[in-house]
N, C-alpha and C positions, 0 to 999 in steps of 0.2 A: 824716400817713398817705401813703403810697406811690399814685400815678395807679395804677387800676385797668388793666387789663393791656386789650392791644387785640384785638380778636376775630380780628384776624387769626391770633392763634397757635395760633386749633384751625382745621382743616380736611381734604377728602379732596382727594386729589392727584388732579388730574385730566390727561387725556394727551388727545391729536388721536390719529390714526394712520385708514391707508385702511382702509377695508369687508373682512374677510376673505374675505366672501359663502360663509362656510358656513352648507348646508342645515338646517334641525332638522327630521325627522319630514316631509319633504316639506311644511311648512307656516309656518313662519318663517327670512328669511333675516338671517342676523349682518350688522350694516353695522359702522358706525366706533365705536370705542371713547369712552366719555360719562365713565368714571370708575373707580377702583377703591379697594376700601379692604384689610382685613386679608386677608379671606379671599373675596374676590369681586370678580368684575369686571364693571362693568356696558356693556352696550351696546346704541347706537342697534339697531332692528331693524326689518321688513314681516313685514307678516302675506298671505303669499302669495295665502291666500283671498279676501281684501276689498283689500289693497294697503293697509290702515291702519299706522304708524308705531305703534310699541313701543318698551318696553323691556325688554333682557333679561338677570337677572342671570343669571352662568354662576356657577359654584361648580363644582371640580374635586375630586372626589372620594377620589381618586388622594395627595393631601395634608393637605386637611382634614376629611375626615369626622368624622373623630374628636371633633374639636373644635366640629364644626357640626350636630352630631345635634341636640341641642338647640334651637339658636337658629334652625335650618332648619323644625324642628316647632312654635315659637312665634311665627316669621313668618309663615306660611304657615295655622296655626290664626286666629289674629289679623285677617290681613285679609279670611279669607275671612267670620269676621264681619261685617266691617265694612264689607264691601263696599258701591258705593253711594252713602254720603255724599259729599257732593260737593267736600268739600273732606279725605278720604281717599283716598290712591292707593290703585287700584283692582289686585287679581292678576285675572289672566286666564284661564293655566293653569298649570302644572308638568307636565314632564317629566325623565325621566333618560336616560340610557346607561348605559353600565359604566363612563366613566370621570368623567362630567359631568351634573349636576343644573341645569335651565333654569328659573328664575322668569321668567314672561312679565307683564311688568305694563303700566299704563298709561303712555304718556311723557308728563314734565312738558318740556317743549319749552325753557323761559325758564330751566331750573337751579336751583341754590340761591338761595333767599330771601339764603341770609351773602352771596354774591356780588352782589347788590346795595345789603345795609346797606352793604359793605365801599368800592364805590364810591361810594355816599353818604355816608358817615362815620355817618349816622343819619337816622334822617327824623323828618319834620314830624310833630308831634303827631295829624295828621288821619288821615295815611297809618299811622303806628303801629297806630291804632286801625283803621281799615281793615281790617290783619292780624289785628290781635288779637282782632278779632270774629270771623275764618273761622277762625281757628286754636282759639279757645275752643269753641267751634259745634262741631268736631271733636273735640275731648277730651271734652265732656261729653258727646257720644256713643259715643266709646268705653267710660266710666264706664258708660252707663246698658247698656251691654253686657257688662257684666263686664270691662274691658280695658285693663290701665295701662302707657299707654306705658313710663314708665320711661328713655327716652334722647333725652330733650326738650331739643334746642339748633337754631342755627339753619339748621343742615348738614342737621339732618332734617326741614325745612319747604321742599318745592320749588314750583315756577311753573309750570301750564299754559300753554296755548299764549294763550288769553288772561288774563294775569296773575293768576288765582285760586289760593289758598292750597291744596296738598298736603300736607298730614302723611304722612313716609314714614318707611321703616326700624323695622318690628315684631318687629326680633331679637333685644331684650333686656326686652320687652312681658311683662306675668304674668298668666293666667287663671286663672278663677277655680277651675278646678283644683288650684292649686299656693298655694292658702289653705289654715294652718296654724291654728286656732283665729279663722279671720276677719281673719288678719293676714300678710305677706308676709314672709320673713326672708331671700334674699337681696342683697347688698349689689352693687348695680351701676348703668351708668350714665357719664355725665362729671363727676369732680368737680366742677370749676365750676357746674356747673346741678344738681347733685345735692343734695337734702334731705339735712341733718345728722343725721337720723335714722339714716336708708338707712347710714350705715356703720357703726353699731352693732350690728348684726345682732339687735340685741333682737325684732324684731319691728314694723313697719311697714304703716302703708295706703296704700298705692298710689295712692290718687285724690288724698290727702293729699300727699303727695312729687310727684307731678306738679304741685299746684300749687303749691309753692315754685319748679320748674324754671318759670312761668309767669311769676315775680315776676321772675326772672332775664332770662328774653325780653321781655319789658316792659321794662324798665331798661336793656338791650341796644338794644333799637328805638328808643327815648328819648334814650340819651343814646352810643350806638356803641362802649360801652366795656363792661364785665362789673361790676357791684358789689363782685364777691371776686378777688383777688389769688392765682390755682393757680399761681403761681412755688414758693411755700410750702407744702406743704400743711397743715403742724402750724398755721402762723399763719393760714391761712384759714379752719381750721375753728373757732379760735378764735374770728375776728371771725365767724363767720356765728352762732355758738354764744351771741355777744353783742349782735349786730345790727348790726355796724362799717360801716358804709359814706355813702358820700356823695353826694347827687342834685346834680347839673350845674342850676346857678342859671333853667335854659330851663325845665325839669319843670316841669309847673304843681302846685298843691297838691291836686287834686282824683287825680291821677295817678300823686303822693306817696303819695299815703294808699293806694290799692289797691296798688303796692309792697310798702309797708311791710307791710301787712297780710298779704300775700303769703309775706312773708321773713319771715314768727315762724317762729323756731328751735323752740318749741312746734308740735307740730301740733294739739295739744288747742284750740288757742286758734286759728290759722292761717286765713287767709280760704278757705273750699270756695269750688269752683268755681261753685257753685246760687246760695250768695251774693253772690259776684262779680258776675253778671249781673245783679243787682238793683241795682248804683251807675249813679247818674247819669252819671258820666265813659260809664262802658261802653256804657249806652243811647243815648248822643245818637251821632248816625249823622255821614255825612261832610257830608251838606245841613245839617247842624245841626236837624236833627229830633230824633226818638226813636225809636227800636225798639221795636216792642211785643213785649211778653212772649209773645205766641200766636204772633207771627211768626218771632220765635226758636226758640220750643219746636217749630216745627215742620219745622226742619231736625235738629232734636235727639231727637227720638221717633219719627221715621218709619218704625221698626219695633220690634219686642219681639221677644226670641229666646230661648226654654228650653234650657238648659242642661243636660246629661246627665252629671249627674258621675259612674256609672259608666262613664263610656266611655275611653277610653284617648287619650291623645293621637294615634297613628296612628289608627285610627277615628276621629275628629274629620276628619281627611285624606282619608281616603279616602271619609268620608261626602259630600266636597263634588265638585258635578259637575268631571267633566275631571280629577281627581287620581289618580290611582295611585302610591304613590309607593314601593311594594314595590321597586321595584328600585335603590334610594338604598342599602338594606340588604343588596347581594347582590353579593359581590365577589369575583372569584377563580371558582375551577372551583365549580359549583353540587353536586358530591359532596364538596366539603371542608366544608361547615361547613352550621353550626344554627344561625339566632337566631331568639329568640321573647322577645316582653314577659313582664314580670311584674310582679305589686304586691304579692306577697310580703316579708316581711323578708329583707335582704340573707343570713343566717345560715339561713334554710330553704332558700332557694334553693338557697347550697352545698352543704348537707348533703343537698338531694337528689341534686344532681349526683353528687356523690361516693360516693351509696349508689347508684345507677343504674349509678353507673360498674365499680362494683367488682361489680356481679352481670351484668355483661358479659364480665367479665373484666381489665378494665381495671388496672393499676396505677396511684394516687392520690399525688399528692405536690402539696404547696402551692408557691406561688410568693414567694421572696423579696420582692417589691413585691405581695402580693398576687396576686389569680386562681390557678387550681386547674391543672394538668396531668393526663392520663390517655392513661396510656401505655399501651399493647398491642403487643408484639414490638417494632417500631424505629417505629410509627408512635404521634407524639405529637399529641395534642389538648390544643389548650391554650382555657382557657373563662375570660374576661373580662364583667365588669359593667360597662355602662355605666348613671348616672342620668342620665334624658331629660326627666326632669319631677318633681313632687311627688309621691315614693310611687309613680314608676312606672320600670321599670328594664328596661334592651335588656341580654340574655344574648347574648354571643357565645360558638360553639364551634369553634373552626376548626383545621383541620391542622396543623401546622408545619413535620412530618419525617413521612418515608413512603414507601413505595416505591404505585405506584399500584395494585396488586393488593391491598394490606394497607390501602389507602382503601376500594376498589369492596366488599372483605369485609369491613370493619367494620357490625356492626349498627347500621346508622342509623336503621331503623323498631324496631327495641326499646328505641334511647335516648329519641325523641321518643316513644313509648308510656308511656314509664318518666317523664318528666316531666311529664305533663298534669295533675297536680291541682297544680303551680308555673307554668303559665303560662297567657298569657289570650290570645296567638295567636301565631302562629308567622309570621316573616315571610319566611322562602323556605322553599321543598324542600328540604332538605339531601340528603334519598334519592336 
């Protein structure tokens, strides 16, 4: 069998560069640049009010909105959950502009947890466990919150200022919103650390698939290398599908077993998280004592929260202090366009559009890829679906061609009249 591959080959790129020292909102200033990944940039920042150190993702709107509706609505859902635990990075606030969306959150000062295994090569069974107590302590309180991470590697475990375990990045997280018969069916995540289920799309539990990614950072902290081989992917989901892999002669057997138990390809069978914390490996602390079970449980219960499944994903947002995040949704001149939620089926939606549109006057024509057109003399509106959640969907209605007289007189208050029993809240003026 082939040396499991080295952790170095995943990671985020990270850059130096000086402090731009722009303002946000008169109340945090941008310093130097900490990191950046697909669609976001993170950076050091102050908080002008108090002078405390931040950090703050930018996300440019101008490029990726499109793509980040979502995973900006399930980050930002997610941690404001969560907020609190002590070993969950904390959000602070959100803000937007017209052309930029600000995540303000807490700064982990010491960086990624990889950039430390990577200098280590792996650590001592003591220090493993160390992690993997603050790190468990964290998941299982997400779980008892409704809240699965879903993209558990070790790029998203960062270091406070003094060395305590962060669980970060809740951009690809699933609430309990977007449960399907009590089961998850998007497939996402890092292969490597990713449960063999998860790409089946059959249907999946989430606390279940997290902890398979748990057997993976176990075995990673343990032994500095990964158990599956993603050079391949057909051949890794084979060996994980059959339990291929090899523990480095250091593992102890007590260490092995929660592993192993960890990495069933079954998740019917698969070690939970509840049980986990009942093995002796797990309990004995770094003095070689024990954890007691009430002392655990009591970073892991330290609060209960009701969940409101009629509520919409933006509501969830905006319900939480300091968010507003109306204006993430509002681009361009505020007399071009309409969006409003809806949980509607994709085919009523249209079909109201389309009957609204044509008792306006409007001329209807479908889109080659999809979305509707409604034309009126030379001005075209063009009306796009976005899915933002389970069973929940952003209507966009926006301009495209126009002259601006045949914008200011198009009926904007008789289209948005003409849609209210299809949506459940509108998120600019379009008027």
């Amino acid at each position: 069998m082939e040396p499991p591959p080295s952790l170095a080959k995943i990671g985020l790129t990270h850059s130096g560069g000086g402090g731009s020292g722009t303002i946000i909102q008169n109340k945090y200033q941008v310093g130097h640049l900490l990191g950046r990944g697909s669609f976001a940039k993170v950076y050091h920042g102050r908080n002008l009010i108090d002078n405390n150190d931040v950090a703050i993702k930018v996300i440019d709107k101008t490029t990726t909105i499109t793509a980040m509706e979502p995973h900006i609505i399930r980050e930002v859902s997610a941690m404001r959950r969560l907020n609190h635990h002590p070993n969950i990075l904390e959000i602070y606030e959100v803000m937007a502009t017209k052309t930029k969306i600000y995540l303000v959150m807490e700064l982990a000062p010491k960086g990624e947890l990889f950039m430390q295994l990577q200098r280590k090569g792996r650590f001592s069974e003591a220090t493993a466990r160390s992690y993997f107590h603050q790190f468990i302590s964290a998941l299982h309180f997400c779980h008892k919150n409704g809240v699965a991470h879903r993209d558990i590697k070790p790029q998203n475990l960062l270091l406070d200022g003094n060395g305590r375990l962060k669980i970060s990045d809740f951009g690809l997280s699933a609430l309990p919103e977007q449960l399907k018969n009590g089961m998850l069916h998007t497939a996402c995540g890092t292969p490597a650390y990713t449960a063999p289920e998860v790409v089946y799309r059959k249907g999946y539990d989430g606390a279940k698939a997290d902890a398979w990614s748990c057997g993976v950072i176990l075995f990673a902290f343990l032994a500095g290398t990964l158990p599956f081989d993603d050079s391949d992917l057909s051949s890794m989901y084979r060996a994980m599908n059959r339990r291929v892999f090899d523990f480095p002669e250091w593992i102890s057997k007590p260490a092995r077993k929660i592993i192993y138990r960890l990495l069933d390809p079954n998740p019917n069978t698969r070690l939970s998280i509840h049980e986990l914390m009942n093995f002796s490996w797990f309990k004995k602390s770094a003095q070689g004592g024990k954890i007691k079970n009430q002392e655990f449980g009591n970073l892991t219960c330290e609060k209960e929260l009701k969940f409101l499944r009629s509520v919409n994903a933006f509501d969830i947002i905006s319900m939480s202090s300091g968010l507003d995040l109306s204006s993430i949704f509002e681009v361009g001149s505020r007399k071009k366009e309409i969006r409003f939620t809806s949980n509607k089926e994709v085919k009523e939606i249209e079909d109201k559009v389309m009957s609204v549109g044509k008792e306006i006057g409007c001329r209807v024509e479908k889109g080659k890829n999809g979305g509707i057109n409604l034309i009126k003399g030379r001005m075209d509106l063009a009306v796009e679906l976005w899915e933002v959640a389970a069973d929940l969907w952003l209507v966009e209605m926006k301009v495209r061609d126009g002259t601006l007289a045949e914008v200011e007189e198009f009926e904007w208050e008789e289209m948005k009249n003409g849609l209210t029993e299809v949506v459940l809240s509108f998120q600019n003026d379009g008027s």
